[in-house]
C-alpha positions as CSV (number, residue, x, y, z in Angstrom):
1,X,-17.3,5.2,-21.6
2,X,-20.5,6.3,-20.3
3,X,-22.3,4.7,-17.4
4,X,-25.6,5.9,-15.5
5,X,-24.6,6.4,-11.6
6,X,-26.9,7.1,-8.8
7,X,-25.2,9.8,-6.4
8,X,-25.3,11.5,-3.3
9,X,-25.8,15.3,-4.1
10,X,-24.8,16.5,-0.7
11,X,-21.5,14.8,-1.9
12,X,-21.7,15.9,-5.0
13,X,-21.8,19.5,-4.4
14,X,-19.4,19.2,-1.2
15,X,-16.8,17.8,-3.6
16,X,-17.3,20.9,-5.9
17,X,-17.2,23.5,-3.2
18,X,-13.7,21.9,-2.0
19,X,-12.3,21.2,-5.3
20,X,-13.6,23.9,-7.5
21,X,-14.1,21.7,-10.3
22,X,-17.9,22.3,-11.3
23,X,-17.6,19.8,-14.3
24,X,-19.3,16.2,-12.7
25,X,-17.0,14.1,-15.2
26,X,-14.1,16.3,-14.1
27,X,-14.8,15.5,-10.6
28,X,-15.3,12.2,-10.7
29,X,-12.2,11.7,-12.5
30,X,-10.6,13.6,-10.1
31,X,-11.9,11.9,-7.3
32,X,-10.7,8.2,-8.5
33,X,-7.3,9.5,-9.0
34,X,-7.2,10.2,-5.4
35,X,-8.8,6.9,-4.0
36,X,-5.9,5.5,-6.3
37,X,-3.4,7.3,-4.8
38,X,-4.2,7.1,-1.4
39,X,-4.8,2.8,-1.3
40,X,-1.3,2.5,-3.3
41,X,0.6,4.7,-0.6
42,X,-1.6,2.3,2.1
43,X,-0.3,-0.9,0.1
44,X,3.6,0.7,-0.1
45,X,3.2,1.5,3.9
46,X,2.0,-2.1,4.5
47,X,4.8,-3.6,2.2
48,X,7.5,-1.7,4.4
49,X,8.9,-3.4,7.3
50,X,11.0,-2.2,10.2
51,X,14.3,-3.3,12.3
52,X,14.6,-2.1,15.3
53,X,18.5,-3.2,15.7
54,X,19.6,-1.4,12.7
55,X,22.9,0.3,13.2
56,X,23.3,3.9,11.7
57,X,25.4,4.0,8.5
58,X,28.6,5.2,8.6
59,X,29.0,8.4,6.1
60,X,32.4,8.9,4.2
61,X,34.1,12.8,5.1
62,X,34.2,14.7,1.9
C-alpha cells in the first residue's frame, strides 16, 4: 500500500544511524514491528496479577 507521510528527518535519519537500515520502507516496517511488540508485552504485564501469600511449590526428588 502506498501512503504519502510527513516526517521528522532528524528522526528519520537517527533511526538509520541506530538501526542501519538505510531503506525508508525498511525502517518504517521495522519500526511498527517494535511499537507492536513493546504495547503487547505492556498489555501481557498489565494482564498479570500477583499473590503475595503464595506458598512455594513443593518439587518431587528425582
Amino acid at each position: 500500500m502506498k501512503t504519502t507521510l510527513n516526517l521528522n528527518e532528524e528522526l528519520l535519519n537517527q533511526a538509520r544511524e541506530l538501526s542501519g537500515i538505510k531503506e525508508k520502507t525498511a525502517l518504517l516496517h521495522a519500526g511498527l514491528l517494535e511499537l507492536i511488540s513493546k504495547y503487547s508485552r505492556e498489555r501481557l504485564i498489565q494482564l498479570s496479577g500477583t499473590e503475595k501469600q503464595v506458598k512455594p511449590i513443593r518439587r518431587r526428588k528425582a
